[in-house]
C-alpha positions as CSV (number, residue, x, y, z in Angstrom):
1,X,63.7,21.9,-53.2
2,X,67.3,20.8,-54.2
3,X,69.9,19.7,-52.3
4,X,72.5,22.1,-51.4
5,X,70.6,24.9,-52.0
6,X,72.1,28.7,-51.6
7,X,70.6,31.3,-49.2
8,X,71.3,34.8,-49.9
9,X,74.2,35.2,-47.5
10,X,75.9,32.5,-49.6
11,X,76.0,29.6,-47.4
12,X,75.2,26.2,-48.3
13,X,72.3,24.3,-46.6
14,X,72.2,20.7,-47.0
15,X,69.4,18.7,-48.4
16,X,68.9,16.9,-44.5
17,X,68.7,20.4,-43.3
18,X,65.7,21.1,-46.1
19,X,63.6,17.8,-45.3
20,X,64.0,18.2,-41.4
21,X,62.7,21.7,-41.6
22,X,60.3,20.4,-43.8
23,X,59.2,17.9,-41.5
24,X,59.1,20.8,-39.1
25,X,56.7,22.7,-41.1
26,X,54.5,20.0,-41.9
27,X,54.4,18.8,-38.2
28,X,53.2,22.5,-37.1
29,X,50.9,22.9,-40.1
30,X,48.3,19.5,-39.6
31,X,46.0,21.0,-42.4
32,X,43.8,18.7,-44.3
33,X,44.4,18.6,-47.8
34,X,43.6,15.3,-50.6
35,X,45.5,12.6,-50.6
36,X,48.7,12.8,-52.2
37,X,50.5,9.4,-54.4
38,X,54.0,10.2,-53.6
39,X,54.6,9.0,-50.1
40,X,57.9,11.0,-48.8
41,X,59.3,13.3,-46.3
42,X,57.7,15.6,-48.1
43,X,54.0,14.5,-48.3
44,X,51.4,16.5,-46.4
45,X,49.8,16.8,-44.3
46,X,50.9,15.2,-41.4
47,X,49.5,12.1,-41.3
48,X,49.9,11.4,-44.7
49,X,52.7,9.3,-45.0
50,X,51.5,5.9,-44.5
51,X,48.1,5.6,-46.7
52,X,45.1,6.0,-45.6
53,X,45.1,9.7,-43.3
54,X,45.4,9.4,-40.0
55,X,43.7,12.5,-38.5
56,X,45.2,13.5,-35.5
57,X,49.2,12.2,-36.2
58,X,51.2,14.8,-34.1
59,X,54.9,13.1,-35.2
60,X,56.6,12.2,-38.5
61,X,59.3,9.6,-37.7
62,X,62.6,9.8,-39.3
63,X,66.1,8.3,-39.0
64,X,69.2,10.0,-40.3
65,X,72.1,8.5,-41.5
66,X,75.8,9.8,-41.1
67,X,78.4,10.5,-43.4
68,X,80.2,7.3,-43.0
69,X,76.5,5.5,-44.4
70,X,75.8,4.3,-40.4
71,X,72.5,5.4,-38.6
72,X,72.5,7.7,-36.8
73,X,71.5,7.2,-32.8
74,X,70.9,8.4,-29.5
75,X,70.3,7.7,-26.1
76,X,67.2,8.0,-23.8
77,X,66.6,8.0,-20.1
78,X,66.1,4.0,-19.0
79,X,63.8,4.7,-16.7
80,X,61.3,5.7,-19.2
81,X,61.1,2.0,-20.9
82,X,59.9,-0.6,-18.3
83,X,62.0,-3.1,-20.1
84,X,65.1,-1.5,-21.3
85,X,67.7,-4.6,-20.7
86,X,70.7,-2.9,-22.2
87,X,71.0,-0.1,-24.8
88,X,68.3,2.2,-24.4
89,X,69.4,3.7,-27.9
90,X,67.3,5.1,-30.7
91,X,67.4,5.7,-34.7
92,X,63.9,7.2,-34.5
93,X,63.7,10.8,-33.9
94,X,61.0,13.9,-34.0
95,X,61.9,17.0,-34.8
96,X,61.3,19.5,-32.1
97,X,63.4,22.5,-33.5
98,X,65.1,24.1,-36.2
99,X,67.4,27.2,-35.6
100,X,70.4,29.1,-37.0
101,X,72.4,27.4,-39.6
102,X,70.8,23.7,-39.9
103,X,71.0,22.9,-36.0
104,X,67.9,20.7,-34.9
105,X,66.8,20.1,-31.4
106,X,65.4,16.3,-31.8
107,X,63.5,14.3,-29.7
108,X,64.5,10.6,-29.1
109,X,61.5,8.5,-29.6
110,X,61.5,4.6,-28.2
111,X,61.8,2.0,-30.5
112,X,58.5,-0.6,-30.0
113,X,57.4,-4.2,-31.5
114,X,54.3,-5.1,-32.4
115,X,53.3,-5.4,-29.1
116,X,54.2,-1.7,-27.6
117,X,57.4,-3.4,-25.5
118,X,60.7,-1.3,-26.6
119,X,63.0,-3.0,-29.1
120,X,66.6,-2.8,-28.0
121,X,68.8,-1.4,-31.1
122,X,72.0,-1.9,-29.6
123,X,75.1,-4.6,-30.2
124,X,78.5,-4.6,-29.9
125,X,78.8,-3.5,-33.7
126,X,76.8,-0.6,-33.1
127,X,72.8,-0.8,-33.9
128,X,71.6,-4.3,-35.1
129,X,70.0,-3.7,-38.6
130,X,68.2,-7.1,-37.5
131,X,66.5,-5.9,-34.7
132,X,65.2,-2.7,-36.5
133,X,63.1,-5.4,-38.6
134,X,61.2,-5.5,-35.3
135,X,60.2,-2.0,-35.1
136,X,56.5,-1.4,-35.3
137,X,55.6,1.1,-32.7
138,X,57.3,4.2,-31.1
139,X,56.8,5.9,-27.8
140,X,57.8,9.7,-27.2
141,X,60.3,10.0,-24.3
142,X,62.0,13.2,-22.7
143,X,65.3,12.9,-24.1
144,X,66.4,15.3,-26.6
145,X,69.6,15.7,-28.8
146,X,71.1,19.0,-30.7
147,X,72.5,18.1,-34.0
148,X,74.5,19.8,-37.0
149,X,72.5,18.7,-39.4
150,X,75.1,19.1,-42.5
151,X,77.0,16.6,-40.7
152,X,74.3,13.7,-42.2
153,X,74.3,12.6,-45.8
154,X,70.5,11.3,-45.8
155,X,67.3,11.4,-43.8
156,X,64.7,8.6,-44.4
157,X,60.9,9.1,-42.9
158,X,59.5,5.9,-41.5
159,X,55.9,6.8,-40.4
160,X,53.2,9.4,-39.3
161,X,52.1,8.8,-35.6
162,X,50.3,10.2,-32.6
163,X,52.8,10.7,-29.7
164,X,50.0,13.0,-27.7
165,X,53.3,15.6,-28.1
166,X,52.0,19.2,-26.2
167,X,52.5,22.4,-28.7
């Protein structure tokens, strides 16, 4: 899989638009195979990613970044975080859909520390790289974003999880 490969109707789909739909793919597959060395988006199965299998991950957690090098975020609902001061933003994100020419339905997932309270992202520059550090955890919520994906130049998987996500 290269970046910027052509389809036969000659239009260009981006490499992010590849490893989402891979991530996709892998997320609906969950078949067990041997562990694999090479620990990317594109490791399989689900699960995978962080060592040692975990058996019943449901969620591969990515981040995107945009064309001007800054991650990428969205907002979820504050009433799903019990403590969600100010910001209620997100770099994390599952991938819930892929459809027509490299849109994605994503699903905002909650940034959490070590101990499962949510981790607020957010500062008057935009999302503090210093509190990502603190990310450990993530929770699913019910807040969902459509994206071009062309318009990203990079997509970075952070970790194989179980959100309990209904198929």
């Amino acid at each position: 899989m290269g970046c910027h490969k052509h389809r036969d109707d000659d239009n260009v789909e981006s490499c992010v638009c590849e490893v989402v739909r891979a991530i996709r793919d892998i997320q609906d597959a969950r078949e067990d195979e041997e562990c694999r060395d090479c620990k990317d988006c594109f490791a399989e199965p689900l699960g995978d990613l962080d060592g040692p299998r975990r058996r019943n991950a449901d969620t591969r957690v990515f981040t995107l970044t945009t064309k001007k090098g800054k991650p990428f975020f969205a907002f979820f609902n504050p009433d799903e975080a019990d403590h969600c001061d100010s910001g209620c933003v997100s770099i994390y994100f599952r991938v819930e859909d892929v459809f027509d020419s490299c849109c994605a339905r994503l699903r905002v997932l909650m940034p959490l520390d070590d101990d499962h309270e949510p981790v607020n992202l957010a500062s008057d520059e935009g999302i503090s790289l210093k509190h990502v550090c603190k990310v450990e955890h993530f929770d699913k919520t019910r807040s969902c974003v459509t994206v071009d994906l062309n318009e990203f130049i990079a997509v970075q998987c952070i970790k194989d999880v179980d959100l309990d996500i209904c198929r």
